[in-house]
Structures are given as C-alpha cells and as structure tokens.
Residue, then its C-alpha position, 0 to 999 in steps of 0.5 A: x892769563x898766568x896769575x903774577x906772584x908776588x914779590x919775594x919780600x911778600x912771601x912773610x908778610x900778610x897780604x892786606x885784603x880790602x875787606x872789614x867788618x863784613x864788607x869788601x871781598x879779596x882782590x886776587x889781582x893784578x895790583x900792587x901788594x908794596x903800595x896796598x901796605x904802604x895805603x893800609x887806609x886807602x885799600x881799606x877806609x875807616x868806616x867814618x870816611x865818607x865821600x869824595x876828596x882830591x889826592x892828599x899824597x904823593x911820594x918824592x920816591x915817584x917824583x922824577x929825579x934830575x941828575x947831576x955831576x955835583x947832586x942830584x934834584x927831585x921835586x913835587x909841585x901841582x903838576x904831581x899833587x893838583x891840590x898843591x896850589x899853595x906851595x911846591x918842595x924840592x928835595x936836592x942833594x949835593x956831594x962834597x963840593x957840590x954847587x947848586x949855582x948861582x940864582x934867583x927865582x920868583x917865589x920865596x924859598x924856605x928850606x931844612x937841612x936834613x943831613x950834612x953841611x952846606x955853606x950859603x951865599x946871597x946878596x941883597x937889593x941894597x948890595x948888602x951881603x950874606x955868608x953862612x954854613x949851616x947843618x942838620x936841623x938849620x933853616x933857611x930863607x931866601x926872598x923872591x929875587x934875592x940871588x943866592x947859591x948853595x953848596x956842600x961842604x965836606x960831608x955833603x948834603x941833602x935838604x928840603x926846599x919849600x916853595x911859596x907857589x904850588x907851580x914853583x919848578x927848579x927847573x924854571x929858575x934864572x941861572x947865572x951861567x943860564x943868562x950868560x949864554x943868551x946874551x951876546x958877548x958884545x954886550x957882556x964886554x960893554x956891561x962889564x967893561x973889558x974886552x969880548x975876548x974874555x967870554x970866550x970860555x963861558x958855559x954854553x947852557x946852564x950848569x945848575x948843579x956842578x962839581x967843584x972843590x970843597x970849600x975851607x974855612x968860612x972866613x976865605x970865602x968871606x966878601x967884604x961889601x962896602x953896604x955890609x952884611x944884610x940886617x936880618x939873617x937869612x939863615x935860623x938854628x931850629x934845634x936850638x929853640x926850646x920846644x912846646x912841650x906835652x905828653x906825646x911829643x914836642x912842636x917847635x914853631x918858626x915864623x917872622x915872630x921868631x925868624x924876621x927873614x922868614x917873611x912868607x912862609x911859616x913852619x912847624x916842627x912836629x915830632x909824635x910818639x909812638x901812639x901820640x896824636x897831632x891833636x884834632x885841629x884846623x888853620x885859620x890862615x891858609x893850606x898845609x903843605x907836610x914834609x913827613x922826615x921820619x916813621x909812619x902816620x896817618x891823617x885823617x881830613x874832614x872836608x864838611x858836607x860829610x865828607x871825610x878822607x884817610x891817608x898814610x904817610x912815610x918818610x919822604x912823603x908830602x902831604x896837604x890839607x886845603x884850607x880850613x879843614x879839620x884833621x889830625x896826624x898820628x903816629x902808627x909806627x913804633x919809632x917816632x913820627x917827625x914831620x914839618x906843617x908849611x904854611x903860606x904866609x908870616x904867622x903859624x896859626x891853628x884852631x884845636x878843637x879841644x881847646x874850642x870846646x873847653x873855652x865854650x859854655x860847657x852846657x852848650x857843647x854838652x847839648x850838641x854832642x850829648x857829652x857826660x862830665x867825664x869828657x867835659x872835664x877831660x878838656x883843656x883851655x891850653x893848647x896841647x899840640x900832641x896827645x896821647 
C-alpha cells in the first residue's frame, strides 16, 4: 500500500515519534500526525503513568455541531466521554439578535459568557420575574424548571453552559413552541381563553434557536410582575471578584457562599502562567468536570492502586477527574493557561497535598517519603492554589 504523506503544515514541524529513554520505536504510519501533536503525553506517557484509567478528554471540535438560523450548538455529554457521569456542557453561539427560545429543562444550568453580549429572561415558581444583560466574564445560573431564554445583543455571542447531570442533552429540553405544537388548538383556546382561530400561525415543530431583531435599551424589554423580581439574582459579575492571588497565577472561586443563586453547582476560575502549576491536589466533595478557555496544559491523574494517567488539554477541551483523585494542571505553553473546575454541588472544595504535609507531624511525613529539611521547609500551611 502507497505510504499517505503527510499533511502540508507538517512539512516543518518535527513529527513526534513514540519512543523515550530507549524504549518505543517509530510509527511509520497510517496515523494522525495533528492529533499525535496535539496528545504529546498520550503517544508517548511519562514513565510514571502506569495502568489503565477511562478517557479524561474529548474536544468540542469532535462534538457534533447543530445549526441554526439564529446560532449554532454543540455539546459534550456521557455519551461523548462515558466517565461524565456528573456534569455535560454545551457550547452555543448566537448572532445579533439570536434567541435561544423560550425553556426549561430538568437539570440546573450554570453558564460563562465567553465572548459578547447577551440579555437573559426567566420566571420563578412564585411568578416573581428575572431580566439582565450580561457580557464577557459574566455567569449564570438558572434552577431545574426555572424557564428562562437567552438572546444575543448586538455583538453576538458565545458562551458555555454546564449541566448538573452527565446525561443532560440540548436536544431533550422542554421547548415553548415544542409544547405549543402537541397540544390541540381546542385546548389552547380554553387555557388561554380566546378563540382557537388565534393559533393559526403558530410553529409547526420546535424553533430552538431563530433569528430575531436585536433588542434595545434593556429597560423596553422590562416586565412589570405584580410578585417583583426574584429575590436572588440569577446572574453573577465573575471579573469583578478580587482573586486569590499567588506566584503562578490567580483563582477566583464562585459558589452559593458568594453566588446565592448558584445552588448546585460550584466553579473556579483558574488562570496559570507560563510554567505554573495548579497545585498537587484532590476534592473531597464530588468529580471535576474542566472547560480549558485559552493556552495549553497537561494533567496528570492518580487513581490509587498504582495507576496513574497523562493528558493534554487545548482551548475548547473538557476534561475530568472522578471523584477523589489526586492530580495537578500545568501549563506547558507560552501564553497563559485559563480554565474553570466544575463541581456538582453548593460549595468548592479541595485538599492540596502540600498544605496536608505541611500541617502534619513533620517526623511522620519525613519517615514516609525519607524527605531532607530543605523540602520540609519548603512547605506551606496555606493554600496556594498556583505555583511556580
């Protein structure tokens, strides 16, 4: 068989060969030169990776994407990465004017605004109403059944949504215009009391996302409801939280201790400099579930029982750690390395192996890993999130 080349934007790059330290040998081929560059620590693992452990990665790149008049849709559920069984995400896109229609699902859903603008409407179980525009670095958080809708303003924009369910799918959602077709118009007339002929010209099926008008001043679209607004925004301003700062990088942590609303699901904004760490470390309350917004990392999972695994992460990556298991993030690129940490639950929580060490019986630590004084003092009693 005629041996392929390789793709043109190759022909300068070295092709990665699965060999270190005298073990491996050449792969002549077929395979997938852009992937094999992209999984350096997948073609060719550290040698402290040992045994096997479930995929920790999947692209939205491979994600089928849902087209639209109006934006566009992709998402990343258990069905893309099994182990996913806490959490889903879906990345959308919507042009000036954009809607993403009128719904309500069964799952809680969180979200970043990762470009653009966009202007939100919900309404509570107690009729008590909900509008705001939100922008880059802006979150949000809508509860199981709350019905809500988002739409683009005159920039356009794109955002994550996170999903309290691994199973979660966009594509399962309770519609408005969804509902509206599969109900008889002789019903519809009664519920709403006018006559049938007025649902003459409603949608025959879903519209999901549609093109509409881009709205104006925020203030026109207001509602009055006689109940008010709802008592706990649903929406939070990220960026302007002071973050934890330390040598390598920051973290800023939003949870129902900072973000009432947000009642389900708890995050971190972690940003990494070139050569930091998102320090050795584990959570004690449930799975992760990343989002990778900008740069290059690699994780490393240990899993117990010896077994220990190594990924490569890029903008537009999700990644997982199950439950419990030790691992770090760090950046291997020259710019810096922003991703967020999602957890299912109301409060962030972690464990950092240094601080651990550092509030133990300095004898005892020393007996176990046969440590000198220099490491012993190296240790910190507060946390530092990011190292360098």
């Amino acid at each position: 068989m005629k041996k392929q080349p390789l793709n043109l934007a190759l022909e300068t790059s070295e092709v990665p060969q699965p060999m270190a330290d005298g073990a491996g040998a050449t792969d002549p081929g077929p395979r997938n030169v852009l992937l094999d560059l992209q999984n350096p620590d997948l073609l060719t693992p550290p040698r402290t990776d040992a045994g096997t452990i479930p995929n920790l990665k999947f692209s939205f790149s491979n994600a089928h994407n849902r087209l639209s008049e109006g934006g566009w849709a992709r998402e990343v559920t258990v069905r893309e990465l099994p182990i996913s069984t806490s959490m889903a995400g879906v990345n959308m896109r919507l042009t000036a004017g954009g809607v993403r229609e009128l719904h309500w699902h069964k799952e809680s859903e969180w979200a970043l605004m990762l470009n653009g603008r966009a202007r939100l409407t919900a309404v509570d179980q107690d009729g008590r109403n909900f509008i705001e525009d939100v922008s880059e670095g802006d979150l949000w958080f809508f509860p199981a059944g709350i019905p809500h809708s988002i739409q683009g303003l005159k920039e356009g924009c794109e955002f994550l949504l996170v999903f309290d369910n691994g199973s979660f799918s966009e594509n399962e959602t309770f519609l408005i215009t969804d509902w509206f077709a599969h109900t008889p118009k002789e019903i519809l007339a009664k519920n709403f009391g006018v006559a049938e002929s007025n649902f003459a010209s409603i949608p025959a099926h879903e519209r999901y996302i549609f093109q509409r008008n881009v709205p104006g001043d925020l203030s026109a679209d207001e509602v009055s409801a006689p109940n008010g607004t709802v008592p706990q925004s649903f929406a939070y301003r990220l960026m302007e939280q002071e973050p934890i700062r330390s040598r390598g990088g920051m973290v800023r942590i939003v949870d129902s201790t900072n973000f009432p609303a947000s009642t389900t699901i708890a995050a971190a904004l972690v940003e990494v400099e070139p050569g930091g760490l998102r320090e050795l470390h584990w959570h004690p309350n449930n799975d992760e579930w990343q989002y990778y917004i900008e740069g290059q990392g690699r994780m490393t999972v240990f899993a117990s029982g010896g077994k220990a695994r190594t990924f490569d992460y890029q903008a537009g990556d999700v990644g997982y750690v199950p439950f419990a298991m030790g691992h770090y993030i760090e950046n291997t690129g020259e710019t810096p390395l922003r991703f967020l940490e999602m957890f299912k639950g109301n409060r962030f929580a972690d464990v950092s192996l240094n601080q651990w060490m550092a509030l133990t019986t300095p004898a005892l630590v020393q007996d176990h890993l046969h440590l000198n004084q220099m490491v012993m003092d190296a240790l910190h009693k507060q946390k530092q999130p990011v190292v360098i």
